[in-house]
C-alpha positions as CSV (number, residue, x, y, z in Angstrom):
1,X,97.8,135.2,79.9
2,X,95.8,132.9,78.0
3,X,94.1,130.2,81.4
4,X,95.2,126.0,81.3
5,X,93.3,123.5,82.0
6,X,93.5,122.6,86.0
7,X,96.7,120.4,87.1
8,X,95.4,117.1,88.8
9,X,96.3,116.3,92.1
10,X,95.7,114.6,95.2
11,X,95.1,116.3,98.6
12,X,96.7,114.5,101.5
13,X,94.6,116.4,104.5
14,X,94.8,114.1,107.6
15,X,94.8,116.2,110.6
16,X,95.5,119.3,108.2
17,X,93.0,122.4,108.7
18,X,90.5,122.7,106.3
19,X,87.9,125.5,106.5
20,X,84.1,125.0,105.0
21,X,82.3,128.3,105.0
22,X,78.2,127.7,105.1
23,X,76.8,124.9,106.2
24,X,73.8,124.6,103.4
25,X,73.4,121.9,100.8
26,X,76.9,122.2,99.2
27,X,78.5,121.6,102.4
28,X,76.3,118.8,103.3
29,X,77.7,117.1,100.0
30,X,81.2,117.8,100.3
31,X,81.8,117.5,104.1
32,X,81.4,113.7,104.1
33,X,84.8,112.9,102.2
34,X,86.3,115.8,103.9
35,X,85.4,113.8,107.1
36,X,87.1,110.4,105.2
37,X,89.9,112.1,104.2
38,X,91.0,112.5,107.9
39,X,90.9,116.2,108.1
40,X,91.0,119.0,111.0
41,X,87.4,120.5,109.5
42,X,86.5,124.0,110.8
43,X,82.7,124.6,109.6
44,X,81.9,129.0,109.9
45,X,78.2,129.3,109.4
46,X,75.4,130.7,111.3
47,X,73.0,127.5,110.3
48,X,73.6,124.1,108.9
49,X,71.6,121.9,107.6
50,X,70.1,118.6,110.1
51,X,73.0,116.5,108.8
52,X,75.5,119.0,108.9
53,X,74.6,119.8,112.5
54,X,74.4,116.1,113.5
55,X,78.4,115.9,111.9
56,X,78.8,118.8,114.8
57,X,76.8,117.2,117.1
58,X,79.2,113.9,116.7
59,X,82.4,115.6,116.8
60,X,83.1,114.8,113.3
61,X,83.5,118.5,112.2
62,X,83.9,122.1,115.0
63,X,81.5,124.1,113.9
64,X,81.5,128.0,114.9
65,X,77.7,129.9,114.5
66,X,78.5,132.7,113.1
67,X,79.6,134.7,109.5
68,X,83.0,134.5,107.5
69,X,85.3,136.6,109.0
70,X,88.6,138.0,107.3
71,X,91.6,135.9,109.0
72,X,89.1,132.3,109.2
73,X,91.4,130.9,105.9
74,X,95.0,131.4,108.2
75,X,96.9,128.5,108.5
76,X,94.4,126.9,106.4
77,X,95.1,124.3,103.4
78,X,92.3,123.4,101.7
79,X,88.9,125.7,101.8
80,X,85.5,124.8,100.6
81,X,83.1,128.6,99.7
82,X,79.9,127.7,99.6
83,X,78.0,130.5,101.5
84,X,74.4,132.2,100.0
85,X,76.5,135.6,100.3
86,X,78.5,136.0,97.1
87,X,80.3,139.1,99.0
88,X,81.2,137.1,101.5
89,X,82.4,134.4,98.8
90,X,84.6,137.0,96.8
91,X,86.2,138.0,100.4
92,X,86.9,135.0,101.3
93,X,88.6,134.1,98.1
94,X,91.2,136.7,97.9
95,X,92.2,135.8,101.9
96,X,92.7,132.1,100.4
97,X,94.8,133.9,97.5
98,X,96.7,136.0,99.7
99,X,97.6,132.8,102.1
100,X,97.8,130.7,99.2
101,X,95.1,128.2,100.3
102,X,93.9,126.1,97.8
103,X,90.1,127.7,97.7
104,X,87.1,126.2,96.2
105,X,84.3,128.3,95.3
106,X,80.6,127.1,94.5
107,X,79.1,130.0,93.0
108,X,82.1,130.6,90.8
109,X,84.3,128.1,89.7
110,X,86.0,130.3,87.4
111,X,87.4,133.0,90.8
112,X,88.7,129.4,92.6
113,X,91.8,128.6,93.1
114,X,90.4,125.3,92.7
115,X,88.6,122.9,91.2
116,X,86.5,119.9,92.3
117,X,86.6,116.5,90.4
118,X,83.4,114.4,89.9
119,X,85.0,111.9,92.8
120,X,83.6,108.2,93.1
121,X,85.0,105.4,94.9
122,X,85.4,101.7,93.7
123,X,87.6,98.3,94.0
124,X,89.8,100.2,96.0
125,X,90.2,103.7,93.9
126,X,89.0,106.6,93.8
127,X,88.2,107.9,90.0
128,X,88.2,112.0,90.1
129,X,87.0,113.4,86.4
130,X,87.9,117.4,85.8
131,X,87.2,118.7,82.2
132,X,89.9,120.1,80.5
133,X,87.6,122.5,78.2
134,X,88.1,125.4,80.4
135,X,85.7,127.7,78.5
136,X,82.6,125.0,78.6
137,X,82.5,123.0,81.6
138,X,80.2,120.6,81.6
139,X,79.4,119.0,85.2
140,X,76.9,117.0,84.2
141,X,79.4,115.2,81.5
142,X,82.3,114.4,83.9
143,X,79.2,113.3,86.7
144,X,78.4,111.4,84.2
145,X,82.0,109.8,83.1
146,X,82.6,109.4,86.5
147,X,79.2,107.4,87.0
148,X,80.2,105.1,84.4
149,X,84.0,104.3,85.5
150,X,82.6,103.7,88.8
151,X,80.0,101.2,87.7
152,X,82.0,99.7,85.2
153,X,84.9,98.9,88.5
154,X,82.1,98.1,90.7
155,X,80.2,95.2,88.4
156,X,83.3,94.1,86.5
157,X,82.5,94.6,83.2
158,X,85.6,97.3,83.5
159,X,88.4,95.0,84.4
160,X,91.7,96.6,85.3
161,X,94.0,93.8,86.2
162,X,96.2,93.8,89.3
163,X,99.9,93.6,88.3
164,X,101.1,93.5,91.9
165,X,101.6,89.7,93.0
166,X,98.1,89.1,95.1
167,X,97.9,87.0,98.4
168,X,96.3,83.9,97.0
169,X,93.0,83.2,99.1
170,X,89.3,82.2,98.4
171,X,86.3,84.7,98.5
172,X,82.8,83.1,99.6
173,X,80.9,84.7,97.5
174,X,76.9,85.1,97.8
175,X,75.6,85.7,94.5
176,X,71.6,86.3,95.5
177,X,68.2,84.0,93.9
178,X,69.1,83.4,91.0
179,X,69.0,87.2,89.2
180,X,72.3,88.2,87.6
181,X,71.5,91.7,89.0
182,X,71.1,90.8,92.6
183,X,74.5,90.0,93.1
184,X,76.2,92.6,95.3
185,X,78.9,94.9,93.8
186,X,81.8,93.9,95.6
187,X,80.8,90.0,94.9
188,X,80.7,91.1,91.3
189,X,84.3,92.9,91.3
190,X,85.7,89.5,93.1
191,X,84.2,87.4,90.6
192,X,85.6,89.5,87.6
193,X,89.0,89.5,89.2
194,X,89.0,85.3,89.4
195,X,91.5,83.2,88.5
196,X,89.0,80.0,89.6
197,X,85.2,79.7,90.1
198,X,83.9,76.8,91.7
199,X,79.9,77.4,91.4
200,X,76.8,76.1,92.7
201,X,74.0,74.6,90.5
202,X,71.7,77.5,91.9
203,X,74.1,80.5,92.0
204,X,73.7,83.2,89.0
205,X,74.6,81.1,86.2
206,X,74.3,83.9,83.7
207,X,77.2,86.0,85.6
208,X,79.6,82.9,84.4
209,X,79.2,83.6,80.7
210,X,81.1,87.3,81.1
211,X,84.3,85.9,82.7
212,X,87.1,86.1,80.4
213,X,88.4,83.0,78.6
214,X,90.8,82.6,80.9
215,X,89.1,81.8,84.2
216,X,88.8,78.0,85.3
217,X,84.9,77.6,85.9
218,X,83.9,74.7,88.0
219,X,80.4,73.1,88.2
220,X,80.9,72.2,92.5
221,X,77.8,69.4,91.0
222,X,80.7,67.9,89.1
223,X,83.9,67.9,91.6
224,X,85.2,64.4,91.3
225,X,83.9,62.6,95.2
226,X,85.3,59.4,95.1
227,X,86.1,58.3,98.8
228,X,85.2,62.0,99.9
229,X,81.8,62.9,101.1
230,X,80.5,65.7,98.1
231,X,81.4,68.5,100.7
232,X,84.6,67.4,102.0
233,X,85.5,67.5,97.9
234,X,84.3,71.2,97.8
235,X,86.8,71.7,100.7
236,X,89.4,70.1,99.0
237,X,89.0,72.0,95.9
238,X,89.0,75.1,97.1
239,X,92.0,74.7,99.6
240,X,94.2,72.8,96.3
241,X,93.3,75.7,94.1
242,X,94.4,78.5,96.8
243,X,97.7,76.8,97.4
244,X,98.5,77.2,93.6
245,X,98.7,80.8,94.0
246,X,95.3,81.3,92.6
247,X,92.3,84.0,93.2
248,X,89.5,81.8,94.4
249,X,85.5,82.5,94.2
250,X,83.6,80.3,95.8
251,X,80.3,81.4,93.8
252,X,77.1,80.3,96.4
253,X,73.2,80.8,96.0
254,X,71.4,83.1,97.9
255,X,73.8,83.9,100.9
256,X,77.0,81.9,101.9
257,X,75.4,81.5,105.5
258,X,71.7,80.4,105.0
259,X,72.0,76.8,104.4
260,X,74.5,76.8,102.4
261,X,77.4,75.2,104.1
262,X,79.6,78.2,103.9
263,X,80.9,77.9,107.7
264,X,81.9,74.4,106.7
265,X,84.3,75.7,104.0
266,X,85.4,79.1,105.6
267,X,86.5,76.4,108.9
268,X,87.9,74.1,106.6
269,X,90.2,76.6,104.8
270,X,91.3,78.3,108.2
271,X,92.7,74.8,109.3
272,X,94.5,75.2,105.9
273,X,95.8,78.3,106.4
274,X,94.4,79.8,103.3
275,X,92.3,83.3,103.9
276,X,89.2,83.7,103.2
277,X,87.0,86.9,102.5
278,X,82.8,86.4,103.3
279,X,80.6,88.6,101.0
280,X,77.2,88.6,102.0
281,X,74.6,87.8,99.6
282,X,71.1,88.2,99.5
283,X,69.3,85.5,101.0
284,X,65.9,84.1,99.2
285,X,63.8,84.1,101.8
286,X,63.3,87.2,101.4
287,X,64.2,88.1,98.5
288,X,62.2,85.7,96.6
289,X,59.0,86.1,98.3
290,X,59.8,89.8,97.9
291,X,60.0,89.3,93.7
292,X,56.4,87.3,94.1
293,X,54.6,90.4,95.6
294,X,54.8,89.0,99.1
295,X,56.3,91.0,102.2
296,X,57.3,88.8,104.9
297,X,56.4,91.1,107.3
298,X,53.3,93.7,107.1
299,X,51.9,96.4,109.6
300,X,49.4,95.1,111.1
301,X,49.8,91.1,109.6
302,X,53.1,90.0,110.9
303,X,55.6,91.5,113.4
304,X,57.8,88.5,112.6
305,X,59.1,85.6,110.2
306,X,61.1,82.5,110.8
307,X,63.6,81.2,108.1
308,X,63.7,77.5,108.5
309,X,64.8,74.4,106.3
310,X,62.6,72.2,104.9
311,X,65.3,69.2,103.5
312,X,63.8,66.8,106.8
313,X,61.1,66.3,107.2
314,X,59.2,66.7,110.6
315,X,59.0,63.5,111.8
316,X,62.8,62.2,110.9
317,X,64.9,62.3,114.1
318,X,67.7,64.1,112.2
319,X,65.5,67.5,112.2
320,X,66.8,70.2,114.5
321,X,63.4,72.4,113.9
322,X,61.2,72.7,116.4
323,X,57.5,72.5,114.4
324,X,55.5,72.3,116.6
325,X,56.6,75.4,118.2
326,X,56.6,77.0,115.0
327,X,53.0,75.9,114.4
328,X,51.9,78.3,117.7
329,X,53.4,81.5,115.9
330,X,51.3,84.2,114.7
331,X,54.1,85.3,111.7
332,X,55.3,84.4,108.3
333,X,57.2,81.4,108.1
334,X,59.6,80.9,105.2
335,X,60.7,77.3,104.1
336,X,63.6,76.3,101.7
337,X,64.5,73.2,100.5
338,X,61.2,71.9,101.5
339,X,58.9,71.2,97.7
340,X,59.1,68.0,98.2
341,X,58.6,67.9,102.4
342,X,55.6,70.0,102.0
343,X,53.0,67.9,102.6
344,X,54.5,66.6,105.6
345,X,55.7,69.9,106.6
346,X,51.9,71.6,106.1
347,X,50.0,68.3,108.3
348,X,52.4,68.5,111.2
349,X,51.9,72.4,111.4
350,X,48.0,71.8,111.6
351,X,48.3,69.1,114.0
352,X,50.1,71.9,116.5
353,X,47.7,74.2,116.2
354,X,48.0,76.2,112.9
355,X,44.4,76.8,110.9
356,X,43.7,74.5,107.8
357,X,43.1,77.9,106.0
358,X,46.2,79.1,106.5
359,X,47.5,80.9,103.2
360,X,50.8,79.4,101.6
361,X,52.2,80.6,98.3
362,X,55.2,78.3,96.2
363,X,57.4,80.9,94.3
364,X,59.6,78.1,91.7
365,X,63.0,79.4,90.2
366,X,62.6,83.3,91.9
367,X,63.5,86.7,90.6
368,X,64.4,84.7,87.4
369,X,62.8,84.9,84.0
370,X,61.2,81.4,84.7
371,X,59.7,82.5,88.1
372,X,56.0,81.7,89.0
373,X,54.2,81.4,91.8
374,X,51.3,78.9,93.3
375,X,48.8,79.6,95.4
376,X,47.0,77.4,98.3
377,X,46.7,76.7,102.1
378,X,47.8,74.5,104.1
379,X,44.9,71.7,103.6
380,X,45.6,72.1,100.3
381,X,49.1,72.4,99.6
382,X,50.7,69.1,99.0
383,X,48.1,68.3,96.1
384,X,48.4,71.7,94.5
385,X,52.4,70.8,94.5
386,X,50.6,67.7,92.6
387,X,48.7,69.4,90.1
388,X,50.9,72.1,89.3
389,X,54.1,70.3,89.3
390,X,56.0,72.2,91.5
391,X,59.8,71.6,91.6
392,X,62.9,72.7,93.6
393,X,64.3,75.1,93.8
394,X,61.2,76.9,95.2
395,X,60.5,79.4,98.7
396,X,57.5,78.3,100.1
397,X,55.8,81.5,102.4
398,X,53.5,80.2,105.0
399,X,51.3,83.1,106.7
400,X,48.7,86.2,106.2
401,X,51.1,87.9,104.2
402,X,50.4,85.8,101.6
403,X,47.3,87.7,101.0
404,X,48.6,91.2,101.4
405,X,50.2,91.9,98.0
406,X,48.6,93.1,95.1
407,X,49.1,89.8,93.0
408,X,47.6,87.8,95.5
409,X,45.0,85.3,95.2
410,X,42.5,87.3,97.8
């Protein structure tokens, strides 16, 4: 009788037994989503690999020391071959056919029972690719279809639609410097799936051009104040848009927490009653410094770095930052907001303490294609801001590690 392609399905395995025999590479791959999928996993092998063994060690998996032995597959649902003994593999095969347990075999697809998918997980699915040519499989081809599913449902640029009615809510989204690339996946996937985005000037602008025609894009710059304060119109914004029923990104620079007010708007939709998801972004104080060549931290240079803002200066009694403490650390310190407090930033730190000489570097517009970077010290710094007409928004790194990199001035 002429063989079909496999029939897809989906295991349900929670607290079900599931039998892995050898505990080498292939189960070191496998075992992981065995472990997510809930199930009872019995490991037979006389070694395993470091992680395999630490999955034992945690109690994740029971793992017996020892060889396959006829009667391991009774009782058992799903089985996963994988031993270096292709005896033992064959054996082990016909128990699973004789107790009709679903066996999978990775020396020999063909004798399985079986078959695995190319698995990957995104926005809430899991995308499993089998081929269907039964006398040319091709793993590489369905790793590879899979790869691309996944990515396309991870960065949006595969949009499937919910149909199910959605809880209306805003998502405080992160979207990194400034590089359309450095947004994180799942900020991405909420962004694609927007009904409304209210964005900041510095956020990834570029990501706003690839939303369909449909979503509402709102320059926050722009939001209508009138009696409100620009902030308390944010709030308002976002809270009106949410109770329409609407999907919700509130697209921020850098990360939602690092100056940039996100607490504000996650407190003032709570007291509205309107959920609201956090997605982490990544921050540019490190990331942009990072971009420039310049680690914030470096064996031997700085065990530490201080992330402060730079938007009052030192002297005006509405700063909450402690300079002159600062000025007695030995590590990096990172400044935002601060192009045009520099000068009075970089005197105050030398009056506490910190040397003249001290290397600073000015990276303007970060990780994007207008990025460049200024070197100087802090005797020098304010007039190089001068000279080279240095404007916001820029991350000014103050420290040793200025000179570590390969594209610094040293």
């Amino acid at each position: 009788m002429a063989e079909s392609p496999a029939y897809p399905v989906g295991l349900r395995l929670t607290a079900r037994r599931t039998v892995v025999l050898g505990g080498g590479q292939v189960a070191q791959r496998r075992l992981p989503a065995l472990i997510a999928a809930g199930a009872d996993i019995l490991l037979v092998s006389p070694t395993a690999t470091p992680s395999v063994e630490a999955m034992a060690d945690a109690g994740e998996i029971t793992w017996e020391r020892r060889r396959y032995e006829h009667g391991d597959l009774k009782d058992a649902w799903y089985a996963l071959i994988a031993t270096s003994d292709p005896d033992a593999n064959t054996a082990a095969s016909a128990e699973g056919e004789a107790h009709r347990v679903w066996c999978v075999r990775s020396d020999d697809a063909d004798a399985a029972t079986a078959l695995t998918p190319a698995t990957g997980r995104s926005a809430g699915v899991t995308v499993a690719v089998l081929t269907t040519d039964i006398h040319d499989r091709d793993p590489r081809r369905t790793a590879a279809i899979r790869d691309a599913l996944v990515e396309g449902l991870s960065d949006g640029t595969l949009v499937a639609r919910q149909h199910r009615t959605r809880t209306p809510g805003v998502a405080l989204v992160g979207g990194g410097p400034g590089d359309p690339d450095l947004i994180t996946v799942r900020g991405r996937r909420l962004l694609a799936e927007a009904d409304v985005v209210i964005a900041d000037r510095l956020g990834p602008r570029d990501l706003l051009d690839e939303l369909p025609s449909h979503v509402e894009v709102i320059d926050a710059a722009k939001i209508p104040y009138g009696r409100f304060m620009a902030q308390e119109a944010i709030n308002n914004a976002l809270i009106e848009h949410a109770k329409q029923g609407k999907s919700v990104v509130r697209l921020k620079g850098g990360d939602p927490f690092v100056f940039g007010r996100g607490m504000e708007e996650a407190q003032a939709l709570a007291e509205a009653g309107i959920s609201c998801t956090v997605v982490p972004g990544i921050s540019s104080s490190i990331s942009v410094p990072g971009a420039a060549g310049i680690p914030v931290t470096h064996r031997g240079v700085a065990h530490e770095f201080t992330v402060v803002s730079g938007h009052v200066a030192p002297d005006d009694e509405r700063s909450l930052v402690d300079w002159p403490s600062l000025a007695k650390l030995r590590g990096t310190l990172v400044i935002l907001m601060g192009v045009d407090k520099i000068g009075r930033i970089a005197e105050t730190l030398v009056a506490h303490g910190r040397a003249p000489e001290t290397p600073v570097a000015l990276i303007q517009e970060g990780t994007t294609a207008a990025q460049r970077r200024v070197d100087a010290t802090l005797s020098t710094v304010a007039a190089e801001v001068v000279a080279h007409e240095v404007k916001p928004p820029a991350v000014i790194v103050v420290g040793d590690v200025v000179n570590v990199g390969p594209d610094s001035p040293a």
